[in-house]
C-alpha positions, 0 to 999 in steps of 0.5 A, spaced: 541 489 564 539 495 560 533 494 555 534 494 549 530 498 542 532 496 536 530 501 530 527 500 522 528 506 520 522 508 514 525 515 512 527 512 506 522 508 503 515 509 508 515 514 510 516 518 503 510 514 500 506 516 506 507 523 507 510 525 500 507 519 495 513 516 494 516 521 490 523 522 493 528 522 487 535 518 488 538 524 487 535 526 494 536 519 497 544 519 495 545 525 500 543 522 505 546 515 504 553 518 507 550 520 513 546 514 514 552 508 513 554 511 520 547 511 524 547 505 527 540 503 526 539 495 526 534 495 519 532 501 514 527 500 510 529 502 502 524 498 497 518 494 496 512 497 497 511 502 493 517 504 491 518 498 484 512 501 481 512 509 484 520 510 481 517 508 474 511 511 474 513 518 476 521 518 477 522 515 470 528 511 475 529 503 475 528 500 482 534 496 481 539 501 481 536 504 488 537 498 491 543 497 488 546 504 490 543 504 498 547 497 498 554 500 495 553 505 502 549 501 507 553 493 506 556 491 513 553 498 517 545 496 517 541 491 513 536 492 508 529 491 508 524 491 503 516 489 503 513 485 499 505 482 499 506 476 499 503 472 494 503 478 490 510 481 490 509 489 490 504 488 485 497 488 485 495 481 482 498 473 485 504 470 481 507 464 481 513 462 485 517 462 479 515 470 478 517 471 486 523 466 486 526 470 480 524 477 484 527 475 491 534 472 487 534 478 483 533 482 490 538 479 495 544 478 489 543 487 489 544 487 497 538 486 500 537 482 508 531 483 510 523 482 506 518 484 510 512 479 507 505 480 508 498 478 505 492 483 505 488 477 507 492 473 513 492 467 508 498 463 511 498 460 505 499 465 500 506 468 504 509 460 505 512 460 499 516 467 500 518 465 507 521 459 505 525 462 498 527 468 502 531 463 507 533 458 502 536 465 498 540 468 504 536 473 506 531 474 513 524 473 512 520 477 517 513 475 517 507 481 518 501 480 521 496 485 518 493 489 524 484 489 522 478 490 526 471 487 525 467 492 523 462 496 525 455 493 526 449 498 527 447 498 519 442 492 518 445 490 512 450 488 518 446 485 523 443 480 517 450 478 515 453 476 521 445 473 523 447 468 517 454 467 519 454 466 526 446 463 526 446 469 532 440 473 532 440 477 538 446 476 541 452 480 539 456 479 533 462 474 535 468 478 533 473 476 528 480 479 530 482 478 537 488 478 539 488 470 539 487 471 532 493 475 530 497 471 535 495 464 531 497 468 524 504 470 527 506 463 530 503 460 523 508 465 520 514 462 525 512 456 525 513 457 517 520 459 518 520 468 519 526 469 523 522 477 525 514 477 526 512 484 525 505 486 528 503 491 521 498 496 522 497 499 516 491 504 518 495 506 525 488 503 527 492 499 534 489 503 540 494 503 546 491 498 550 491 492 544 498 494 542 500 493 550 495 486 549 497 484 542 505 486 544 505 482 551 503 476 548 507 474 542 513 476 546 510 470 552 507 465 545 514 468 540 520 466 539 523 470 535 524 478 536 517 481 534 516 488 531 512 493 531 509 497 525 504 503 526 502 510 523 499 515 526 494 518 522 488 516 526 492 519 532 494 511 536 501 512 532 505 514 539 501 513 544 502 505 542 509 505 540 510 507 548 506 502 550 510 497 545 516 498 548 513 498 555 510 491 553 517 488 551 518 490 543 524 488 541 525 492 534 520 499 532 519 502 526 520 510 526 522 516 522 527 521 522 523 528 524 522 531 517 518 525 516 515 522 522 507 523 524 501 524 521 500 519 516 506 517 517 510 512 522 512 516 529 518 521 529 524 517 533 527 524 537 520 522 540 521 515 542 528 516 544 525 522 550 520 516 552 526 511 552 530 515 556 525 516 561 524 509 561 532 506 562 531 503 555 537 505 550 535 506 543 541 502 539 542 508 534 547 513 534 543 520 536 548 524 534 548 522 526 540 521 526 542 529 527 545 530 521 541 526 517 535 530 520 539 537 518 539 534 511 532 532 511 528 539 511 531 541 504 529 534 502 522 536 504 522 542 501 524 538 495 518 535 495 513 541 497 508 539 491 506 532 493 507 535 501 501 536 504 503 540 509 509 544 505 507 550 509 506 547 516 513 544 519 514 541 525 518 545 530 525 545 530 528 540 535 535 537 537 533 532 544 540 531 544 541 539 545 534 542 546 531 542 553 524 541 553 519 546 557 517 544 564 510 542 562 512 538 555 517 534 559 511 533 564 508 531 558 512 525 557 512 524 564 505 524 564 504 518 559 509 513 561 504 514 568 498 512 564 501 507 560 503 503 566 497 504 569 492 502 563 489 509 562 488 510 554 485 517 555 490 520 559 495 517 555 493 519 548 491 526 551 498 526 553 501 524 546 497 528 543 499 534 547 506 533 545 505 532 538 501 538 538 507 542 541 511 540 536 506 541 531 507 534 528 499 534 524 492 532 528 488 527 528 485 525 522 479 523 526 474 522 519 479 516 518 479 515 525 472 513 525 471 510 518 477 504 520 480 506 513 488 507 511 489 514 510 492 512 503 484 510 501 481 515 504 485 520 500 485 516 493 477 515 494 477 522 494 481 523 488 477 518 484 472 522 486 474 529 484 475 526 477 469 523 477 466 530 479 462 526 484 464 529 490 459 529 495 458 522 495 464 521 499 460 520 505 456 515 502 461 511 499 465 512 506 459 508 509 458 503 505 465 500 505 464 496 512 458 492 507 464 491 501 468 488 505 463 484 509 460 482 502 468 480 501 469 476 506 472 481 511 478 483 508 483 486 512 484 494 508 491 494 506 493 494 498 491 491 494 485 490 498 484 497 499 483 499 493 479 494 491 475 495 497 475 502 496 473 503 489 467 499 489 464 502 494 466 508 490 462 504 485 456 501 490 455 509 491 454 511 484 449 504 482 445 508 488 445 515 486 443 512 479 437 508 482 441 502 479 441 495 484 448 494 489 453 491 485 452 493 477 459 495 476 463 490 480 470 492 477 475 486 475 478 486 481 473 485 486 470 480 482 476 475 483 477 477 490 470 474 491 473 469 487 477 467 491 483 469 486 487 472 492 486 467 497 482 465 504 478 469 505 478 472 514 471 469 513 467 465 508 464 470 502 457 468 501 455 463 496 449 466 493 454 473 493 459 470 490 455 467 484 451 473 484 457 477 483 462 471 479 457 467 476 458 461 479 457 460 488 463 456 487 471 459 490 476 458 485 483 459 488 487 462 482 490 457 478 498 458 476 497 455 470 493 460 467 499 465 468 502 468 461 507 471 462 508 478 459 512 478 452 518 481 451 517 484 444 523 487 439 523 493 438 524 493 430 524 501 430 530 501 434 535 497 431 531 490 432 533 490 439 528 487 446 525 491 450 527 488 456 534 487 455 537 483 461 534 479 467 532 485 471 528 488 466 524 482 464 522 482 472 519 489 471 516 486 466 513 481 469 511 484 476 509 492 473 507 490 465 503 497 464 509 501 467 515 498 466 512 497 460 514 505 458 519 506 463 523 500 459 521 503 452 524 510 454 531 506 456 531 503 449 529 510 446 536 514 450 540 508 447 537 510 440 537 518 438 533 517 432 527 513 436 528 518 442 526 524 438 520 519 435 518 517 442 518 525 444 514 527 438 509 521 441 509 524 448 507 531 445 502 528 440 497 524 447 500 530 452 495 535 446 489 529 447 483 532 452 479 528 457 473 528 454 469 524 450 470 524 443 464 525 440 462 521 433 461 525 426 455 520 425 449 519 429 450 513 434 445 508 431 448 501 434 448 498 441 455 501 445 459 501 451 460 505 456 466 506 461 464 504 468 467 508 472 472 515 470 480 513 469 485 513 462 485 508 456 491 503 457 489 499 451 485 498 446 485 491 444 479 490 438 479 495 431 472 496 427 469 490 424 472 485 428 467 479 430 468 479 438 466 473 442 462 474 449 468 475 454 473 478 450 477 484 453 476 489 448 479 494 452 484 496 459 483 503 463 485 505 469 482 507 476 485 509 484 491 505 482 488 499 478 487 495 472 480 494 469 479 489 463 472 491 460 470 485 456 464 484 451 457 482 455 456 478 447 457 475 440 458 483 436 461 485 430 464 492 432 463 498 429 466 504 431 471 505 437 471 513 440 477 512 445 485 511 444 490 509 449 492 515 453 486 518 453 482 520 459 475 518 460 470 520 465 464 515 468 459 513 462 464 516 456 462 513 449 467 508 448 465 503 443 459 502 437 457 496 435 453 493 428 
């Protein structure tokens, strides 16, 4: 009997946000959907991730009307997929289940099959409750594994901490993420009830040897079809895919050309070459895969500005009409050869020469080394940039293995990180500045410590966490002090609410900050009046500067300072108010989160320096008090 490949096609929803920062509108995405309810791919992926926050933010659309319009194409053709973190949804922050129950309802009723549902640290426990809602409602739930590796130990920070963890002195630090660990997660999972196991390599960190080890054991210890899901941005992505296949992988996560490679997952014209090499029918209708991919490279060209590659394409390539030269079709030949034969380097040499013929980009062999999601890597570098601290990317970049073993060896997938990645940012400032490790720990790093996000892989350090929380003891987040956003009247406008049905108060609930504008600007097009009022307020914060506002009187009083550089969410105190030590008196923004900034003591304010919107960088002056 023929092997069989089944296909997650990602074009649409990761691989947009890998290579083009999600940024695709629904106007491009409603060219394709004609083309793609006949390309007989077994799953596409088209929501969740990014993609509920991203639409608001920058496209000014609703993510519930692009669910909806891929469901009105695709219904009965492929099944619709989507990625959820679990315990966090496709947020930054654990909800309650009735938050998530709502959210997957919502979901499944607007067309989707298939949630893909991770924890960015593995706990079991915080993707339970999806596995079983997910079934209960109708859909599939695919339960991912989060793909890690132990950090590297040559920093004596590191030899003393996995001394104290393990009691070891001399002998070699016992790993973590072996293959037995990834094994039991994913039989924790279908035990649980997950219908897919998807083996999720976020940072494509999977080298071909574990995907071959990884692949061939949950096929022999799984029952359930097994996915795999990788990147190539370290220069694994193609090599592993292969060697996936060739270890009995039933469904693989590609891209169509214009959008495979580099940071993103494998092009499928690719794998369909190694799987005709290798007697393996690819269940997809090539001939239409051509036609989406004729319609693809104008899509690209529409995104050239977040394209970091606008000007490097891939060569043109048709495999169902385009013979290859003899030396790349002994390329492909050469890599089936050394994978069958157990040898990584002369495969990867292989692989690399295919996708350097096709001019598909290199290596990132800095995020390669650094064992870090090429998303972190590039978001360290814009805060960075903001903070005008560039050059100390490189001391950030080693101090993440400490955050992360001080955190309790945290997997680095979002929202882990970000939060990693920021407070190493945060680490390399306190050093510059000669201040001790850890002053500015921000909110979130703060409950990860806690134990806010779950179990850690391993425990975070007693005297660590209080150092950092003020109590040694773990506190897993408490439901009962979940607050649900409100939902305000709009008096300017007519008196009505600012979410006005059930999908909009789950925008509310899960994105609070931008669903926030996003639901205001609907409610301001159904009103002229306040749509011009709103437009006059645009134009009013888009003239505000990014620099500090300097005081027309001498700062006498204490003040507070910004921590770190970012954009004013809200302002939350007026001067003369008497404030109590834990008050958050204001929210700003940075690589992507919210951070509370709270009163350190009993205070009277005197004068606040910044407003909502604006900009402010590291150590502006924000508040003075009496």
């Amino acid at each position: 009997m023929t092997k069989k490949l089944r296909i997650r096609d990602l074009t649409l929803r990761d691989g947009q946000q890998s290579l083009f920062a999600t940024r695709l509108p629904q106007k491009e995405i409603d060219r394709l959907l004609p083309l793609y309810q006949d390309a007989g791919f077994y799953i596409m992926e088209v929501w969740g991730g990014a993609v509920p926050d991203s639409v608001m933010r920058y496209l000014d659309e609703s993510p519930w009307d692009r669910l909806r319009i891929c469901s009105k194409y695709m219904k009965g053709k492929s099944l619709l997929s989507a990625l959820s973190r679990g315990r966090n949804l496709f947020g930054y922050v654990p909800y309650p289940n009735s938050v998530l129950e709502g959210f997957y309802k919502e979901a499944i009723e607007n067309g989707l099959n298939v949630m893909r549902i991770f924890d960015a640290l593995n706990d079991i426990d915080n993707v339970k409750e999806s596995i079983r809602l997910i079934n209960d409602l109708g859909g599939i739930a695919d339960g991912a594994v989060c793909y890690t590796v132990d950090p590297k130990t040559e920093t004596p920070e590191s030899k003393g901490f996995f001394a104290k963890l393990f009691g070891k002195k001399e002998k070699e630090p016992e790993k973590i993420f072996t293959d037995d660990y990834f094994v039991s997660k994913a039989k924790q999972m279908e035990a649980l009830g997950a219908k897919i196991i998807t083996l999720k390599d976020m940072a494509g960190l999977v080298n071909p040897i574990k995907a071959a080890s990884i692949i061939s054991r949950l096929k022999q210890e799984v029952k359930v079809p097994i996915d795999f899901h990788t990147h190539c941005t370290p220069g694994y992505g193609l090599a592993s895919s292969l060697m996936a296949i060739m270890n009995g992988v039933d469904i693989l996560d590609t891209n169509i050309w214009w959008f495979g490679g580099g940071s993103a997952a494998p092009a499928i014209e690719l794998i369909y070459i190694f799987c005709k090499k290798l007697g393996v029918e690819v269940e997809a209708n090539m001939e239409v895969v051509g036609k989406i991919r004729k319609e693809l490279k104008d899509v690209r060209r529409s995104v050239a500005a977040f394209d970091l590659h606008k000007d490097n394409f891939p060569k043109e390539f048709d495999p169902l009409n385009d013979t290859l030269t003899a030396q790349v079709d002994a390329l492909f030949d050469t890599a089936i050869a050394a994978a069958r034969n157990l040898d990584e380097e002369a495969l990867l040499e292989a692989c690399h020469g295919i996708e350097e013929y096709f001019n598909f980009p290199k290596p990132n062999l800095l995020v390669k080394d650094a064992e870090v999601p090429g998303g972190m890597y590039s978001n360290m570098v814009a805060q960075l940039k903001s903070l005008g601290a560039e050059d100390l990317l490189d001391d950030a970049m080693k101090l993440i293995p400490k955050v992360r073993r001080d955190a309790g060896l945290v997997p680095l997938v979002t929202p882990t990180s970000q939060i990693v990645g920021a407070q190493a940012v945060s680490l390399a400032i306190d050093r510059k500045k000669g201040n001790p490790d850890y002053s500015n720990p921000s909110t979130q790093f703060t409950s990860l410590v806690k134990g806010e996000y779950g179990k850690t892989p391993v425990p975070v350090d007693p005297a660590f966490r209080e150092m950092i929380t003020g109590s040694a003891e773990e506190k897993p987040y408490d439901v009962s002090s979940y607050k649900q956003p409100s939902n305000p009247t709009l008096d300017d406008m007519g008196g009505v609410k600012l979410a006005s049905n059930k999908e909009e108060e789950l925008l509310l609930e899960l994105l609070p900050t931008v669903a926030n504008g996003f639901l205001k600007r609907r409610r301001a097009e159904e009103n002229e009046k306040v749509m011009a009022v709103a437009a006059a307020k645009a134009a009013e914060e888009a003239a505000k500067t990014a620099a500090t506002q300097t005081p027309s009187e001498p700062v006498t009083g204490p003040t507070l300072t910004a921590p770190m550089g970012g954009t004013v969410i809200s302002v939350n105190v007026k001067p003369g108010q008497q404030v109590k030590k834990g008050d958050i008196l204001l929210v700003y923004e940075a690589m992507k989160m919210e951070n509370d900034v709270e009163a350190e003591k009993d205070c009277v304010v005197k004068r606040i320096f910044v407003n909502p919107g604006d900009v402010i960088g590291v150590e502006a002056l924000l508040i003075e008090f009496e």
